[in-house]
C-alpha positions as CSV (number, residue, x, y, z in Angstrom):
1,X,2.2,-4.2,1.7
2,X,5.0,-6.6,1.7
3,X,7.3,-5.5,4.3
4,X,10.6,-6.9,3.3
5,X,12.7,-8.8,0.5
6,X,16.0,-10.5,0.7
7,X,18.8,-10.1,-1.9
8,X,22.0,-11.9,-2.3
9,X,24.4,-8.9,-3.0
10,X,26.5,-9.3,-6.6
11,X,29.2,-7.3,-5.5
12,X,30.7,-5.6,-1.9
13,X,28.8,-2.5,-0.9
14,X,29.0,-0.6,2.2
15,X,25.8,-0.4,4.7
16,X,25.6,1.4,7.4
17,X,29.8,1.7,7.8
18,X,29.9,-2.0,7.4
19,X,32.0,-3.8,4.2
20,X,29.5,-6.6,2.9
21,X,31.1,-8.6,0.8
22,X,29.7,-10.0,-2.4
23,X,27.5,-12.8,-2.0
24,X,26.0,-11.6,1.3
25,X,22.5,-12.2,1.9
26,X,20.9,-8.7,2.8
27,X,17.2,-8.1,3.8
28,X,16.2,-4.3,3.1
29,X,13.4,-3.6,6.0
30,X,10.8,-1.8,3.7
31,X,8.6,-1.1,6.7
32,X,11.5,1.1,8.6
33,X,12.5,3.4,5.8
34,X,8.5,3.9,5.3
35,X,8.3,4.5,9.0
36,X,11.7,6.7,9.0
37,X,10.8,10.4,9.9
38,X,13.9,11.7,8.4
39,X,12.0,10.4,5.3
40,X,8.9,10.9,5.4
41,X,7.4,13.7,7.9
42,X,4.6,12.2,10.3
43,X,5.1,8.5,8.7
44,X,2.5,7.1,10.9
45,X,0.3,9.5,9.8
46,X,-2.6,8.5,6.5
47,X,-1.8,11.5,4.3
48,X,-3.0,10.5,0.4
49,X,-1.7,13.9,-0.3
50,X,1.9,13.3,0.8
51,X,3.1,12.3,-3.1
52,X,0.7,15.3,-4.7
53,X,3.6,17.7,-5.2
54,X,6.1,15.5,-6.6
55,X,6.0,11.6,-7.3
56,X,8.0,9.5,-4.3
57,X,12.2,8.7,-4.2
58,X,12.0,5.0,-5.8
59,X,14.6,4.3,-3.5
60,X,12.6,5.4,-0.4
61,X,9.0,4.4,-1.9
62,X,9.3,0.7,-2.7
63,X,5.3,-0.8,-3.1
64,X,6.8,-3.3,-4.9
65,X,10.4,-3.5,-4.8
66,X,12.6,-2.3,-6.5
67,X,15.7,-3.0,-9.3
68,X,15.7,-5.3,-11.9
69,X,13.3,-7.7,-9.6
70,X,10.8,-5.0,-9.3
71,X,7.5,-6.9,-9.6
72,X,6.4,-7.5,-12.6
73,X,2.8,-6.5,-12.1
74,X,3.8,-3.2,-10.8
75,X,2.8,-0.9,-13.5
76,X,-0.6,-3.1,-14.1
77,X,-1.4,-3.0,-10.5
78,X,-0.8,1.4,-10.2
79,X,-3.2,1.5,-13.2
80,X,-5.5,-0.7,-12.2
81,X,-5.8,0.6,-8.8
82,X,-6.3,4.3,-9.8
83,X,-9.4,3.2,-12.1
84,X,-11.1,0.9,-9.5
85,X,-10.0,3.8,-6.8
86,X,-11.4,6.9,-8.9
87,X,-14.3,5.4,-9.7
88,X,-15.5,4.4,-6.3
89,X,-14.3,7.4,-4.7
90,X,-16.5,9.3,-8.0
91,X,-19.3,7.0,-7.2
92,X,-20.2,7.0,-3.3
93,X,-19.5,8.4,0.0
94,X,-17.6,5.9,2.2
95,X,-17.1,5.6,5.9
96,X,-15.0,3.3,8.0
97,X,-16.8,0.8,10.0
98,X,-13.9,-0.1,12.3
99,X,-12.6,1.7,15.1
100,X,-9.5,4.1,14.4
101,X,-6.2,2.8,13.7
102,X,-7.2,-1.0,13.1
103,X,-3.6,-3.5,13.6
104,X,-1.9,-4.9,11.0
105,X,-1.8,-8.2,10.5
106,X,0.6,-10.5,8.4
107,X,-0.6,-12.4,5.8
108,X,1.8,-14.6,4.1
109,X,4.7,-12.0,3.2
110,X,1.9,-9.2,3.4
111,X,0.5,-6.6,5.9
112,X,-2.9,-6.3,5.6
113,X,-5.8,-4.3,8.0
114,X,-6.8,-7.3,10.6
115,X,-10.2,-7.1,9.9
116,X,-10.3,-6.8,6.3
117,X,-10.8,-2.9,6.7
118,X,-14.3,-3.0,6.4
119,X,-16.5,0.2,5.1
120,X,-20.1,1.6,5.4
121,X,-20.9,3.2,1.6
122,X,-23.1,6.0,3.3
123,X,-24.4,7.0,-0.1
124,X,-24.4,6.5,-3.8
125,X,-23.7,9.8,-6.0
126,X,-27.2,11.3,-7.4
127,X,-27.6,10.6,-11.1
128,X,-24.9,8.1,-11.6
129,X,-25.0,4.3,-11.8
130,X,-23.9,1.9,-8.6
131,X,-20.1,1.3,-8.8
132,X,-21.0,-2.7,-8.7
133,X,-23.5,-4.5,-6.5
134,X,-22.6,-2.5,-3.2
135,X,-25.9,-0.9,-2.2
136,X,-26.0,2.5,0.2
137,X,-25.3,1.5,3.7
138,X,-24.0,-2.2,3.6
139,X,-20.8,-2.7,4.9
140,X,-18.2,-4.6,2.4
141,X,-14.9,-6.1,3.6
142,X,-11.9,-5.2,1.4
143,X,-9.9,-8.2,0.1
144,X,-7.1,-8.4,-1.8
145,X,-7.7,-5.0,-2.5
146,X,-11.1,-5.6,-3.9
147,X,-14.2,-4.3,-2.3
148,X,-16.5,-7.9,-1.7
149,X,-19.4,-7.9,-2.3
């Protein structure tokens, strides 16, 4: 998760009852309006069903920024991270391996889990092929979003 981007404003715009004028440097904090509870109820709180009933405020949900610099890998990124996602989750049972709540760490521009977020695949699904090489019960770190094998 990148947790911040700076923007050199085009024109003046009121924040927070301030007058910025145009040209002012501005760094939106992406990790306080996730974190905001007037936002998001129980922010600190893993809930994959928080988006289920209705897809998130692009201007409070911002994965990978926003405007006409939204990255430009975005839409290839969702897509490819539902498919590897559904089929892993179809394929196995996982567990964590780490003990609950793990620290961030930053890497680069990014916040990543400080131990690579490692898992325990506690089974395979009967009757359907491995999801790669990741046999029941080895623990894999994630990198870069990828599961290593």
């Amino acid at each position: 998760m990148v947790t911040d981007v700076n923007r050199r404003l085009s024109r003046p715009a009121a924040v927070g009852g301030h007058l910025l004028p145009a040209g002012t440097m501005v760094n939106p904090a992406i990790i306080l309006v996730q974190k905001d509870a007037g936002h998001y109820p129980r922010p600190l709180v893993f809930d994959p069903d928080r988006f289920a009933a209705q897809p998130p405020d692009p201007a409070l949900w911002l994965p990978f920024g926003g405007g006409n610099r939204l990255c430009l890998g975005a839409a290839f990124a969702s897509v490819e991270m539902r498919v590897v996602l559904r089929e892993i989750l179809r394929r196995t049972e996982l567990r964590t391996t780490t003990a609950h709540g793990e620290r961030p760490r930053m890497r680069l521009v990014m916040v990543a889990p400080h131990k690579g977020a490692r898992i325990t695949v506690r089974r395979l699904v009967p009757g359907l092929p491995p999801a790669g090489s990741a046999g029941a019960g080895q623990a894999h770190p994630v990198r870069n979003g990828a599961i290593a094998g």
